[in-house]
KOLTI-908907 format. One record per residue (C-alpha): x, z, y; residue in three letters; residue number from 0. Coordinates in Angstrom, 2 decimals. Each point is the difference from the previous one (the first is absolute). Example, Ala and Ser with C-alpha at 12.3 -4.5 7.8 and 13.67 -1.06 7.14 Angstrom:
2
ATOM      c1      c3      c2 code pos
ATOM   12.30    7.80   -4.50  ALA   0
ATOM    1.37   -0.66    3.44  SER   1
***
This chain:
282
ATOM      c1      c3      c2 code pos
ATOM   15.82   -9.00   -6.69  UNK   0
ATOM   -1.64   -3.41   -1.02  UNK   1
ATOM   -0.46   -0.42   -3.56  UNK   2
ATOM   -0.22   -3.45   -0.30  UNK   3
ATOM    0.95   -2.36   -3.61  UNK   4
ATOM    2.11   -2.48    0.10  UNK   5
ATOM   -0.39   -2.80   -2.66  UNK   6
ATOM    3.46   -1.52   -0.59  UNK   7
ATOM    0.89   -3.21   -1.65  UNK   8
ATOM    3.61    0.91   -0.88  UNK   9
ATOM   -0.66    3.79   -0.81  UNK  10
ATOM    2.28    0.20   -2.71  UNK  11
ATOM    2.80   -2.60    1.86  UNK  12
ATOM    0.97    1.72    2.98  UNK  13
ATOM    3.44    0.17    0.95  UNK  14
ATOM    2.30    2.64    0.66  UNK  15
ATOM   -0.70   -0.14    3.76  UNK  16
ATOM   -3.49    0.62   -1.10  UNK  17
ATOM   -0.77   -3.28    2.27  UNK  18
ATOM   -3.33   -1.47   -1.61  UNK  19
ATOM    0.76   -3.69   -1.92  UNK  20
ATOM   -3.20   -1.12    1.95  UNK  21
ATOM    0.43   -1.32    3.55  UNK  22
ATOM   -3.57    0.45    1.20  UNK  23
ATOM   -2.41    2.63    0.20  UNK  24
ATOM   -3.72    0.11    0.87  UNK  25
ATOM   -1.20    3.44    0.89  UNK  26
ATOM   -3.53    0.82    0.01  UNK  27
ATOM   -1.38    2.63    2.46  UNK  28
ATOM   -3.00    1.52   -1.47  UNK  29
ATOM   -3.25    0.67    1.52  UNK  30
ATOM   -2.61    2.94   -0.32  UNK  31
ATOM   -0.57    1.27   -4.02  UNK  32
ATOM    2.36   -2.93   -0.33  UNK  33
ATOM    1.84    1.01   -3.55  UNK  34
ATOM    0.34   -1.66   -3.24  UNK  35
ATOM   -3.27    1.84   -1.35  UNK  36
ATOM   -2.02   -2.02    2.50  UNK  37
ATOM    2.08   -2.89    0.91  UNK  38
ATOM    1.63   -0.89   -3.71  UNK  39
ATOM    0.69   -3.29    1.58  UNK  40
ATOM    3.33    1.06    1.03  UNK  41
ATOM    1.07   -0.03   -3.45  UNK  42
ATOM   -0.63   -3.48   -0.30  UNK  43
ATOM    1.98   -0.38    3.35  UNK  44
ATOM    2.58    1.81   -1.40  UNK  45
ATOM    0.48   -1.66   -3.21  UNK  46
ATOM   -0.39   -3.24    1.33  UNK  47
ATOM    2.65    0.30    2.86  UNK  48
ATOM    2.43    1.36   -2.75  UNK  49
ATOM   -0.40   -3.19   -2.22  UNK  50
ATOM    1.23   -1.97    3.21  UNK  51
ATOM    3.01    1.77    0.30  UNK  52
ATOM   -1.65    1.81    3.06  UNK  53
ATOM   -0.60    4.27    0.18  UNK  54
ATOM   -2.93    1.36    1.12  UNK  55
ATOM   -0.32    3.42    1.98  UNK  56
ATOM   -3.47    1.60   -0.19  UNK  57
ATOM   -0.25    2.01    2.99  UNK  58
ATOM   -1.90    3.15   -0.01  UNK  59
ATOM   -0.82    1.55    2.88  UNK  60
ATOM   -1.86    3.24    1.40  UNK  61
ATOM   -3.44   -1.11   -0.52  UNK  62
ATOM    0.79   -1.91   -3.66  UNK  63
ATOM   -2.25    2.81   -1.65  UNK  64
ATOM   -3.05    2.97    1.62  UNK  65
ATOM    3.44    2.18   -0.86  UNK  66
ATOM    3.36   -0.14   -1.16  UNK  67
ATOM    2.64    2.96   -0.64  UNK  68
ATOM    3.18   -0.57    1.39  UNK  69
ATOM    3.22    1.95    1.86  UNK  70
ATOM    0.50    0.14    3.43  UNK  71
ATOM    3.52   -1.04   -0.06  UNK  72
ATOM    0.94    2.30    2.94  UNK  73
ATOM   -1.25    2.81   -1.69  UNK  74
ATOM   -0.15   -0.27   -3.91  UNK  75
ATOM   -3.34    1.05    0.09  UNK  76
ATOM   -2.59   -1.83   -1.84  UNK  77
ATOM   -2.20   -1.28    2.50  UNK  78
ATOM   -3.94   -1.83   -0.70  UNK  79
ATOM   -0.12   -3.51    2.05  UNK  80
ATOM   -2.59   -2.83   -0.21  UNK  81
ATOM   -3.18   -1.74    1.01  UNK  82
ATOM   -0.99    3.09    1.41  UNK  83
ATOM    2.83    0.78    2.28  UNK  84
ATOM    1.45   -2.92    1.02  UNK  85
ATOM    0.74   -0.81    3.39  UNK  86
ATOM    0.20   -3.72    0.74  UNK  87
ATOM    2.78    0.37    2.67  UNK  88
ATOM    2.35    0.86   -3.61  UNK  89
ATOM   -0.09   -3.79   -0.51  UNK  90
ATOM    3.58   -0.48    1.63  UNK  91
ATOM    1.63    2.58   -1.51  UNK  92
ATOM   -1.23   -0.83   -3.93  UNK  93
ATOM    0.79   -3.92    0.63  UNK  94
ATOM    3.51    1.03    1.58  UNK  95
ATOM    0.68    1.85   -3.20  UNK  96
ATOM   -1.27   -2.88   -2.51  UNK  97
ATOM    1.91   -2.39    1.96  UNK  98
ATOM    3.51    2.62    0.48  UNK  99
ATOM   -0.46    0.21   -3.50  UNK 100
ATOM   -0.25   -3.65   -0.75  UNK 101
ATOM    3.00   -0.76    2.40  UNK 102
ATOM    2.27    2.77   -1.93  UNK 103
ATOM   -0.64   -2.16   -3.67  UNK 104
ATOM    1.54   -2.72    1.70  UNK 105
ATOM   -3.18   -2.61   -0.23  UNK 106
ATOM    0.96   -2.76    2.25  UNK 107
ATOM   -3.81   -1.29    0.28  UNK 108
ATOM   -2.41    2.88    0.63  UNK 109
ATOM   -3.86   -1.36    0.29  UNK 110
ATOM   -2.26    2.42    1.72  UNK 111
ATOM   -3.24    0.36   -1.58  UNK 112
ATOM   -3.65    2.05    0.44  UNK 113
ATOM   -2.77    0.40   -2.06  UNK 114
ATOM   -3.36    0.75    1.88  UNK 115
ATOM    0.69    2.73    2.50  UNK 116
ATOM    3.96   -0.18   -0.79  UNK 117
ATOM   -0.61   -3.71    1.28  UNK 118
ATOM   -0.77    1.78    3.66  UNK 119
ATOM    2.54    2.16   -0.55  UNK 120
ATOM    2.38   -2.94   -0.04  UNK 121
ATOM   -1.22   -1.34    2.54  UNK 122
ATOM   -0.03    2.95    2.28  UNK 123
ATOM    3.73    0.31   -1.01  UNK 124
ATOM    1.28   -3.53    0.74  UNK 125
ATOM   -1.88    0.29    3.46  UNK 126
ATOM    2.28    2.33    0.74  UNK 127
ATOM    3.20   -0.46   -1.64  UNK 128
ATOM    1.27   -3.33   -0.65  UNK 129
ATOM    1.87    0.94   -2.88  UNK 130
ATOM    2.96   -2.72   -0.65  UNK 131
ATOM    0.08    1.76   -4.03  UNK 132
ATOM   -3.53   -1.58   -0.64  UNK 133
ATOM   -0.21   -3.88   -0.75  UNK 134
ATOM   -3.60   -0.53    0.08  UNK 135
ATOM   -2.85    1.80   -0.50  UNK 136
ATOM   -3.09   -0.23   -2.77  UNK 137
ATOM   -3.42    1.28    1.49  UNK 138
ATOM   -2.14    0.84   -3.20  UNK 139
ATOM   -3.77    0.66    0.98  UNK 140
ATOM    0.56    1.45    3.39  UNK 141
ATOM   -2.53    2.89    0.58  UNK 142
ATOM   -2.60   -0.45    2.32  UNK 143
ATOM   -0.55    3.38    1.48  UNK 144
ATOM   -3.26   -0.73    2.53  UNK 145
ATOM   -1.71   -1.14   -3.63  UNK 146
ATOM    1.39    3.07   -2.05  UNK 147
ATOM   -1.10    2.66    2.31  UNK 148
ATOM   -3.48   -1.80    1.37  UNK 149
ATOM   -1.44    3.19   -1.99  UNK 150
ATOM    0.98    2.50    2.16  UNK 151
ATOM   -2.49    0.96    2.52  UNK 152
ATOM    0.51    0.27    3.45  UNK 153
ATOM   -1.00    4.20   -0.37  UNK 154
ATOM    3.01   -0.29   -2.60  UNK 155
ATOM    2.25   -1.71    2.48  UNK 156
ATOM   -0.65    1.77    3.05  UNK 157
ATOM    0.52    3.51   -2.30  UNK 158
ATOM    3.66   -0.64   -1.38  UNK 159
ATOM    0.92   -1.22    3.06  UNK 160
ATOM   -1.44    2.82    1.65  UNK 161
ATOM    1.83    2.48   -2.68  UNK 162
ATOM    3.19   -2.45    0.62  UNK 163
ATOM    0.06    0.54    3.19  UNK 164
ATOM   -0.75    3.89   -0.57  UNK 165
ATOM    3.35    0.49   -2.38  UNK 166
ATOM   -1.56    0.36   -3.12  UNK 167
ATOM    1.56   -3.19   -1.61  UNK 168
ATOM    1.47    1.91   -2.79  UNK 169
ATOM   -3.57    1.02   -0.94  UNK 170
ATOM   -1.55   -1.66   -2.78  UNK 171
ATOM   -3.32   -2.05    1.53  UNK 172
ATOM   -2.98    1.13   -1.57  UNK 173
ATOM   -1.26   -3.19   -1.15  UNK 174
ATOM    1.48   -2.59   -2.26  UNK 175
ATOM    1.39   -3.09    2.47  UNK 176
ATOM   -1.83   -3.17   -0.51  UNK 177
ATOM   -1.61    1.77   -3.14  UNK 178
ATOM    3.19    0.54   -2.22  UNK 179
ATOM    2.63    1.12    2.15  UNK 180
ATOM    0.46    3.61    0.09  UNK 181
ATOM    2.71    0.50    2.81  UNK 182
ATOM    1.04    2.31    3.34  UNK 183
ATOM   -1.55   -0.37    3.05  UNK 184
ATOM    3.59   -1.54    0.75  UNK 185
ATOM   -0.14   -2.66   -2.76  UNK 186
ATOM   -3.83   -0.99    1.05  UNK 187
ATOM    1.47   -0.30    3.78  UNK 188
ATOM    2.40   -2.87   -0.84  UNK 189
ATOM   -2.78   -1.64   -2.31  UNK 190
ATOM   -2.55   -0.23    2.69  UNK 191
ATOM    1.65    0.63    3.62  UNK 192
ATOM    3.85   -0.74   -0.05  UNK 193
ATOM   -0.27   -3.74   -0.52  UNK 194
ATOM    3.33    0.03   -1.48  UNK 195
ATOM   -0.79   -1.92   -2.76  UNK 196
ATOM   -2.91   -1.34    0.79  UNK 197
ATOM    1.93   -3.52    1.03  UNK 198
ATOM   -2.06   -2.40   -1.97  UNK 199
ATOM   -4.04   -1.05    0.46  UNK 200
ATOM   -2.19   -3.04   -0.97  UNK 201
ATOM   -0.91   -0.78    4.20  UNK 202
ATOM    2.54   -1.64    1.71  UNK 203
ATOM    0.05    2.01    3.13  UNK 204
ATOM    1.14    2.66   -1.88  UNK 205
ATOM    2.69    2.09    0.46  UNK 206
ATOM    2.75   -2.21   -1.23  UNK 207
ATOM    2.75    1.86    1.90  UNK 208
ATOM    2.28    1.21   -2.71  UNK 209
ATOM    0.22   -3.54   -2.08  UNK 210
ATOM    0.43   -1.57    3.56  UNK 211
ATOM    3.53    1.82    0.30  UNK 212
ATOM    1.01   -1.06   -3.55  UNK 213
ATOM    2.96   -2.19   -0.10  UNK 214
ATOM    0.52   -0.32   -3.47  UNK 215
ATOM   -1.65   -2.86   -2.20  UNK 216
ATOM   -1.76    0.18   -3.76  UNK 217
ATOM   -3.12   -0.17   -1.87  UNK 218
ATOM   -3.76    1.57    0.02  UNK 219
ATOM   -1.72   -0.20   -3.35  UNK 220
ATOM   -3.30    1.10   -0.75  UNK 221
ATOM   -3.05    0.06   -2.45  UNK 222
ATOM   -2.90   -2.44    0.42  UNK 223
ATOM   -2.11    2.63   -0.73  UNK 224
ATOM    1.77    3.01    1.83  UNK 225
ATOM   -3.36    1.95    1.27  UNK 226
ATOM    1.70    1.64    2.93  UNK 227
ATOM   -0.05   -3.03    2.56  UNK 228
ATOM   -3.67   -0.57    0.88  UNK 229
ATOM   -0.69   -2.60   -2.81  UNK 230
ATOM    3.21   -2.35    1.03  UNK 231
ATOM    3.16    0.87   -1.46  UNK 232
ATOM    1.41   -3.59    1.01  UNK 233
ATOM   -0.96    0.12    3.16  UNK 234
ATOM    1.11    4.00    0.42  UNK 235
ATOM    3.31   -1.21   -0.89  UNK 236
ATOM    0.16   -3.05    1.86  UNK 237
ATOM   -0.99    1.68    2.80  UNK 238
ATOM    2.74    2.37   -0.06  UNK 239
ATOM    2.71   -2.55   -0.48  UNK 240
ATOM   -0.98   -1.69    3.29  UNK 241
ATOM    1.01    3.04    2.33  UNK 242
ATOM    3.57   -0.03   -1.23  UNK 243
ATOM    2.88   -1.50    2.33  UNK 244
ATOM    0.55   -2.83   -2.52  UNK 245
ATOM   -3.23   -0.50   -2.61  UNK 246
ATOM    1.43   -3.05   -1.04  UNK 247
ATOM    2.97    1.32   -1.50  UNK 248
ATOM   -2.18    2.24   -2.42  UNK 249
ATOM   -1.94   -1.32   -3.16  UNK 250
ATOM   -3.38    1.35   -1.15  UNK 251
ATOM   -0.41    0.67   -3.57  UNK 252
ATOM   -3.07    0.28   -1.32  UNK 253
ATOM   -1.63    1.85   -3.89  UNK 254
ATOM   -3.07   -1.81   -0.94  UNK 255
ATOM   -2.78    2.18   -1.38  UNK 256
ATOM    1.20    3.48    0.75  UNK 257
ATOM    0.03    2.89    1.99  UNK 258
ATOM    1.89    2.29    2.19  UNK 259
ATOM    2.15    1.21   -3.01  UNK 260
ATOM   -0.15   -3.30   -1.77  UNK 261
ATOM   -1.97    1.08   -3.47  UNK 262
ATOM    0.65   -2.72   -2.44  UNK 263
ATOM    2.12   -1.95    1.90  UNK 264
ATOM    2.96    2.96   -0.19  UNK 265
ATOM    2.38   -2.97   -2.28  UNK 266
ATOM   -1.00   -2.65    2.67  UNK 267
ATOM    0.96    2.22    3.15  UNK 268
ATOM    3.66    0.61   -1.91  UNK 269
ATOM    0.59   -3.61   -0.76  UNK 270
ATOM   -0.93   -0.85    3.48  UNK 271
ATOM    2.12    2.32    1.95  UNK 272
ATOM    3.03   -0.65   -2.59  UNK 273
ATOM   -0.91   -3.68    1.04  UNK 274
ATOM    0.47    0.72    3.32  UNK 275
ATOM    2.81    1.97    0.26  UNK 276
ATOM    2.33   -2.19   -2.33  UNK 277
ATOM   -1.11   -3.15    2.28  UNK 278
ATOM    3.09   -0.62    2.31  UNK 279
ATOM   -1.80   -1.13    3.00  UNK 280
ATOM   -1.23    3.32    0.17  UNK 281
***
């Protein structure tokens, strides 16, 4: 069960179908600790979208807080998920169900978007399922994983893949991940080793494989001063733009003065995606 919020610009208008009045939706995957505590700019998102006449679907997933209480649907049991038991290979599954969902309301325009490490998690997903429900996508900040875990040591590595490998991924590692992230052995496996969503670098030889598959087109904003792309956050973005089938079909959008979760600027990212996704060439 996904507990995600949707903010609606017709809330109170629906009609007796319980069709929504508004013909596009943007959904926003989130990424790690992404929730409204840490990332209030989805509020502004929200609120903007709504004043255009367009709804807004915040889209928790597993790793949105360290913990979250939930039911296991199968079971009616309540169940702890999050940061620290989150497998990455769950990416399908959770997008499937924000975009089933999306598809049941009747939206005729469903944008696909990502914050951060939901921004890989998009992309991992369209690599592999070219998904006629989504229109475009929005890449917010896409995560940078070689950056984010440069802190853990090659002992650390070699030991959870070691335990990995062992079957003692449902163990909780007995060091924080990258300093902050307590997790399972499991978790830390897909952070360091699985490469599953590690589909975006700053070198240009990177492993570009999963964008390279993508056949939908959209936009990649970013931060000027997003700290998690070895100093260039134009040139992090620019870089991954080039490896798609069709770059030139895409636009780059681009927060002056601001980081990775766009402090200050939270208005100016709103205006800009509401911008963008009321523009009819896009």
């Amino acid at each position: 069960m996904l507990d995600g919020v949707l903010f609606s610009a017709t809330e109170k208008t629906r009609t007796r179908t319980n069709r929504p009045q508004a013909d596009t939706l943007l959904i926003s995957i989130t990424g790690i600790h992404g929730n409204f505590y840490s990332n209030p700019f989805y509020y502004n998102i929200g609120d903007t979208l709504n004043a255009a006449g367009i709804d807004f679907l915040y889209a928790q997933t597993n790793d949105a807080f360290g913990t979250i209480r939930t039911t296991d649907v199968h079971t009616g049991e309540e169940v702890l998920i999050g940061s620290w038991n989150e497998r990455f290979a769950y990416t399908d599954e959770d997008i499937d169900a924000y975009l089933t969902y999306a598809e049941q309301a009747g939206y005729k325009r469903i944008i696909l978007g990502g914050h951060s490490l939901g921004a890989n998690k998009v992309i991992y997903y369209l690599s592999r399922h070219h998904d006629p429900r989504v229109a475009k996508f929005l890449l917010l900040s896409p995560a940078n994983l070689d950056y984010m875990t440069a802190s853990v040591t090659e002992r650390e590595r070699e030991m959870i893949r070691l335990w990995y490998e062992q079957g003692h991924g449902g163990q909780i590692l007995p060091f924080p991940l990258m300093g902050w992230v307590q997790c399972t052995v499991a978790t830390a496996y897909d952070w360091v080793h699985s490469g599953l969503l590690n589909n975006v670098h700053t070198a240009h030889d990177g492993d570009f494989s999963q964008v390279a598959q993508i056949t939908h087109t959209g936009a990649l904003l970013i931060g000027t001063y997003d700290n998690f792309t070895d100093g260039d956050p134009v040139g992090f973005l620019t870089n991954i733009n080039s490896h798609f089938p069709a770059p030139e079909k895409n636009r780059l959008l681009f927060i002056e003065r601001t980081g990775h979760t766009y402090q200050q600027k939270q208005q100016e990212l709103a205006e800009k995606i509401s911008a963008l996704l009321q523009d009819e060439s896009f």
